[in-house]
C-alpha positions in Angstrom: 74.7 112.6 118.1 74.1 110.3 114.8 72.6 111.9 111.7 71.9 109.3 109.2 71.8 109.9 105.5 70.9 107.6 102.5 70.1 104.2 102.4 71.5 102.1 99.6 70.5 99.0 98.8 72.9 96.1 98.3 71.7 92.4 96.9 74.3 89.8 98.5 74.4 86.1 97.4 77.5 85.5 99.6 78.1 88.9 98.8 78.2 89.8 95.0 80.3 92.5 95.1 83.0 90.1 97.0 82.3 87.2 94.7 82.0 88.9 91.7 84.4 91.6 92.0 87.2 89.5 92.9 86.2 86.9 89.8 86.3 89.7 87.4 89.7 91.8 88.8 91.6 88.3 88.0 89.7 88.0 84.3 90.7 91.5 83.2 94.2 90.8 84.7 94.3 88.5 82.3 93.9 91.1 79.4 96.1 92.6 77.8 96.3 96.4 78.5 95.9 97.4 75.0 92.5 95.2 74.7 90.8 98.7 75.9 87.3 97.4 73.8 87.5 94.0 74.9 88.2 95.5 78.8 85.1 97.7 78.3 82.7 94.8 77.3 84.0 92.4 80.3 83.1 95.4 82.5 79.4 95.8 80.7 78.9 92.2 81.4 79.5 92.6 85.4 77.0 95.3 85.6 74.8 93.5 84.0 75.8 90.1 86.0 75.5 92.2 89.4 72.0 93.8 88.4 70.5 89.8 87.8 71.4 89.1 91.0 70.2 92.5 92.6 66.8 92.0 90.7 66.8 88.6 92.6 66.5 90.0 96.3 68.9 87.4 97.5 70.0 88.2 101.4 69.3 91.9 100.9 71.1 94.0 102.9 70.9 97.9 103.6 73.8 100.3 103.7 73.6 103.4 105.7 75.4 106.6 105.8 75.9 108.0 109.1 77.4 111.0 110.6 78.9 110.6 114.2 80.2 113.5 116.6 83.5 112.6 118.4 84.4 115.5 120.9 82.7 118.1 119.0 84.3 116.8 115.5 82.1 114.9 112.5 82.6 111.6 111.5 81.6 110.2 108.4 80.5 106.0 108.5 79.0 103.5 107.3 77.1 101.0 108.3 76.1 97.6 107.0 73.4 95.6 107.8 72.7 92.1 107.1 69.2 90.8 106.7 68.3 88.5 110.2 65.4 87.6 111.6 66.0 90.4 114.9 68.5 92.9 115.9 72.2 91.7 114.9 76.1 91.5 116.2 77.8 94.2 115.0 81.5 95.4 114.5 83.2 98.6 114.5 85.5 98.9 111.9 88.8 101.0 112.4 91.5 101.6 109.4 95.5 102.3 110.0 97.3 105.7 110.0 96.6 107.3 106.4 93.4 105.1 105.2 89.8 105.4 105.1 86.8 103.7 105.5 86.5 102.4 101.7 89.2 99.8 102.2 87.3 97.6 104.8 83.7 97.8 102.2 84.5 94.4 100.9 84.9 93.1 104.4 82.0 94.7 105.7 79.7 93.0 102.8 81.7 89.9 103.2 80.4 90.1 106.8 77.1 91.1 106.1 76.3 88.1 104.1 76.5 86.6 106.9 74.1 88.5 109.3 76.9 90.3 110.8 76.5 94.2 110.6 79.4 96.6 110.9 79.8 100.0 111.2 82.9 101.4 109.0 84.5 104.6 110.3 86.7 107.3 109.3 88.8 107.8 111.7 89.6 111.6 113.3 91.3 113.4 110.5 90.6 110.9 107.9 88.5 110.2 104.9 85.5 112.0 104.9 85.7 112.8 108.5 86.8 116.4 110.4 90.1 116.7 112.1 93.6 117.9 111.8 93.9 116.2 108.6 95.6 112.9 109.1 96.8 113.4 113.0 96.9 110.0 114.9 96.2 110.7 118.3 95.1 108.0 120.3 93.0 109.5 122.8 90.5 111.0 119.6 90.5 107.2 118.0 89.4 105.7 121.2 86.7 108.3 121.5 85.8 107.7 118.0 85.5 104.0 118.7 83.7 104.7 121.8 81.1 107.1 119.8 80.7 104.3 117.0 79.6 101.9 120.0 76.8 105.1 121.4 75.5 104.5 117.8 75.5 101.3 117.4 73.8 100.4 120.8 70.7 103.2 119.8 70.4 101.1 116.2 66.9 99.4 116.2 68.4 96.7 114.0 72.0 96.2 116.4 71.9 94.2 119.6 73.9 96.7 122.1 74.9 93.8 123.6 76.8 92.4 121.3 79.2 94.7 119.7 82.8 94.0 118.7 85.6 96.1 117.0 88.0 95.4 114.1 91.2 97.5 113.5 94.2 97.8 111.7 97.5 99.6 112.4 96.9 102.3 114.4 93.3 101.1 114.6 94.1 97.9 116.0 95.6 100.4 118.8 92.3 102.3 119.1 90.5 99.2 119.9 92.4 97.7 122.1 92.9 100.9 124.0 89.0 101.1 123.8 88.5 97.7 125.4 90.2 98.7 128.8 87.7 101.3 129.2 84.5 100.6 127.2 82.3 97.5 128.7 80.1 97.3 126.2 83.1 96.1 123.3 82.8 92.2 123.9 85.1 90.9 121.3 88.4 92.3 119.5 90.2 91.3 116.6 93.1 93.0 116.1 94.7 93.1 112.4 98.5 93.9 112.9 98.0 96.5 115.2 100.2 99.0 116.2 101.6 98.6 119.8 104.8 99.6 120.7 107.6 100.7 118.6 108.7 98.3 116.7 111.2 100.1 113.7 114.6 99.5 114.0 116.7 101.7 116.6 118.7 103.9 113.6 115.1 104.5 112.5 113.9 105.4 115.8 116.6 107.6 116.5 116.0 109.5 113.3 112.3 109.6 113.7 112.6 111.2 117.1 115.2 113.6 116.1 112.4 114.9 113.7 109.5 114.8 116.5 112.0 117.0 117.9 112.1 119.4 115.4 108.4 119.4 114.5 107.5 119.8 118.2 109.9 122.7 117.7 108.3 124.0 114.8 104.6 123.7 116.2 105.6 125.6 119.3 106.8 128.4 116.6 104.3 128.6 113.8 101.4 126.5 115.3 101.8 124.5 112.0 102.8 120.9 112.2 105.9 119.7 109.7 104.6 117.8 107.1 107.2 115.1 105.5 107.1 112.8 102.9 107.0 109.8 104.6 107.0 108.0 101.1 110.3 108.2 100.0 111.8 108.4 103.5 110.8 105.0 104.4 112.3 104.1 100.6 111.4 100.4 99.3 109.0 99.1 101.8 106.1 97.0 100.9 103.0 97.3 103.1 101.2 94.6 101.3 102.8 91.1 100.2 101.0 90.7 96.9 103.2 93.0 94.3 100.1 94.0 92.6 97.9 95.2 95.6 101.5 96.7 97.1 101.5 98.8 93.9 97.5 99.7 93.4 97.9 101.1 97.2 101.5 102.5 96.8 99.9 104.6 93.3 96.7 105.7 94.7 96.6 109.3 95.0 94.4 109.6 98.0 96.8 107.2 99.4 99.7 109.0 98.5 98.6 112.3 99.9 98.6 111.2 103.5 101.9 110.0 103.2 103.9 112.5 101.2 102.2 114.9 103.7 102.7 112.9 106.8 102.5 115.8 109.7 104.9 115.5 112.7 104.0 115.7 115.6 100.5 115.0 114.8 101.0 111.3 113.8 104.0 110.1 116.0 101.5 107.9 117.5 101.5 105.6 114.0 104.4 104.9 115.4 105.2 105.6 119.1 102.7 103.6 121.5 103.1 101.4 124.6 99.6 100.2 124.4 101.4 96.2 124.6 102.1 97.4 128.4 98.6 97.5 129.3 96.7 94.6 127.2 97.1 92.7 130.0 94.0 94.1 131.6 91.8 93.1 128.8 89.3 90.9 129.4 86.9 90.2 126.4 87.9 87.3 123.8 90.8 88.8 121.5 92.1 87.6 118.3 95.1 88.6 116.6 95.6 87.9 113.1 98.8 89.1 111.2 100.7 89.1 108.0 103.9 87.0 107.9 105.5 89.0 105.2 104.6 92.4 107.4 107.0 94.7 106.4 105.8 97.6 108.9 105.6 95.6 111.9 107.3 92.3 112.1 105.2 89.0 113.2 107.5 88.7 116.3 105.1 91.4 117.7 102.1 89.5 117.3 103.7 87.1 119.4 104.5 89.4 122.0 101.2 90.8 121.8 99.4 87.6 122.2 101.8 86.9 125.1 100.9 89.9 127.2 97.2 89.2 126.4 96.0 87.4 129.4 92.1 87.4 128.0 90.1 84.0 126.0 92.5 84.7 123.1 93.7 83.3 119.4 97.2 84.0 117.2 96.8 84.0 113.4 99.8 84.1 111.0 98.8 84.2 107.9 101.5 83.2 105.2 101.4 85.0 102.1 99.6 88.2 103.4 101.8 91.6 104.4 100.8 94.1 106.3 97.4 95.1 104.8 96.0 92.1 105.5 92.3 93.1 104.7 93.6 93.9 100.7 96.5 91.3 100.0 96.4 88.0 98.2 94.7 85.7 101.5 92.4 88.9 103.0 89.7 85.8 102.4 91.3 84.3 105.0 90.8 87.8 107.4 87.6 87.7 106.4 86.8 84.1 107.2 88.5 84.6 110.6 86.7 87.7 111.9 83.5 85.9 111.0 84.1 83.0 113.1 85.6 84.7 115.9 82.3 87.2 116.1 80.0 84.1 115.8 81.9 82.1 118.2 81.8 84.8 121.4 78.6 86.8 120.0 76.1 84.4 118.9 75.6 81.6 121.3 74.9 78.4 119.2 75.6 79.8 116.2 77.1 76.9 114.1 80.8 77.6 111.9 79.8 78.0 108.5 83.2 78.3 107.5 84.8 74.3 108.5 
């Protein structure tokens, strides 16, 4: 079941938002702080920028809020479409463990400036969506994935036939657990996705000791133990660039997940063996991850590519941590996905991006 809701209207030359959002975060870096009048007329002036290029109708694309039903739960998306000629390639896009949908938008426009669609989604128990608020289970992301593929193939304006999924983290596990059961995925890119347990064995030992006593303490009360995850896991940096480490390491709605991480519920963020059955994938897969990845170490991309035994590509991108679609080369992600989508889901498409 899809409900859709508004349609917004989004001009893209190359993606305005992309081009000049990024041009005017590094201006106003620039400023000083105290400059507060100065700050307010450089943000006048990208309104105003943006709304010339809107009134222009360049590459006009549409933006859709949808709501999906994933075993009797509501999820919130949405989806992206780029202006083409007929019905388009499209990508599901999955976040990690504790994000949302709104991370991936400047992807998604990047994308659809391109004539790629994609379909963003909150995943179970995130964002907007319904859930045991922020629970990783597996089993509900691949149905969530699967669901996003139902609406996507009913879209007038999305080939069926050509549908491919993007995830991070624990979405990167979603997907890729998705493909060995779901025909109608025909591409992957997975962005340093979660797929075995990859902390350190004093960390693993600890972190199981509290499963333990969460599983313990559901069994009692019902009630999973929430724990702040935050200050547990102490100094580490989930994104390369200091500055985009600290904007996602302050955001409250960030924060929240993590200083309220609920055990059992999201041992999966961490706990998977999904690297033991990759073998048996069979569409084209493309692995991109962060050389600084603080979380998950690039030696597991390697392994991961290794057990892949699919049309496949390894990406390690220097200078780029663990949130590779937010850190200093996410261009780079961006670029990639692109060209991977065109290359296995648009026959003669030519790369726009050499």
């Amino acid at each position: 079941m899809a409900l859709q809701g508004r349609r917004h209207l989004i001009g893209k030359f190359d993606s305005p938002s992309y081009v000049l959002g990024n041009f005017f975060r590094s201006l106003v870096r620039l400023i000083p702080a105290r400059a507060v009048v100065f700050r307010t007329v450089l943000l006048k002036f990208q309104k105003v920028a943006l709304g010339k290029l809107l009134a222009k109708g360049m590459n006009v694309i549409s933006r859709e809020e949808v709501i999906i039903d994933s075993l009797g739960v509501r999820l919130s998306a949405t989806l992206f479409l780029g202006e083409t000629d007929g019905p388009s390639p499209a990508l599901i896009v999955c976040h990690g463990a504790g994000e949302f949908k709104e991370n991936y938008y400047e992807m998604c426009e990047y994308l659809a400036g391109h004539g790629l669609s994609s379909l963003a989604v909150d995943m179970h128990g995130h964002g907007a969506s319904g859930g045991e608020r922020y629970h990783v289970n597996i089993d509900q992301w691949v149905s969530d994935v699967r669901v996003a593929a139902d609406f996507l193939s009913r879209h007038p304006r999305i080939d069926g036939g050509r549908i491919a999924a993007f995830g991070l983290s624990s979405g990167g596990t979603a997907i890729l657990e998705a493909a060995l059961m779901d025909p109608r995925i025909k591409a992957l890119i997975a962005l340093d996705a979660t797929v075995r347990n990859s902390l350190p064995m004093g960390q693993t030992l600890f972190f199981k000791l509290l499963i333990g006593i969460a599983k313990i303490k559901r069994l009692l009360t019902g009630k999973d133990w929430r724990i702040p995850l935050l200050k547990l896991s102490g100094a580490l940096h989930v994104a390369s660039d200091p500055e985009v480490d600290e904007r996602f390491q302050s955001n409250p709605k960030l924060q929240e997940p993590f200083m309220n991480f609920p055990l059992p519920g999201a041992a999966q963020a961490f706990f998977v063996d999904t690297i033991s059955r990759v073998k048996s994938i069979r569409v084209p897969t493309l692995v991109i991850w962060g050389e600084d990845d603080q979380v998950d170490p690039p030696q597991t991309a390697r392994e991961l590519f290794a057990a892949l035994t699919c049309p496949k590509d390894l990406q390690i991108i220097a200078g780029n941590g663990h949130l590779g679609h937010m850190d200093r080369h996410r261009t780079k992600v961006f670029e990639l996905t692109a060209e991977w989508i065109l290359q296995h889901l648009c026959s003669g498409a030519t790369n726009a991006f050499a």
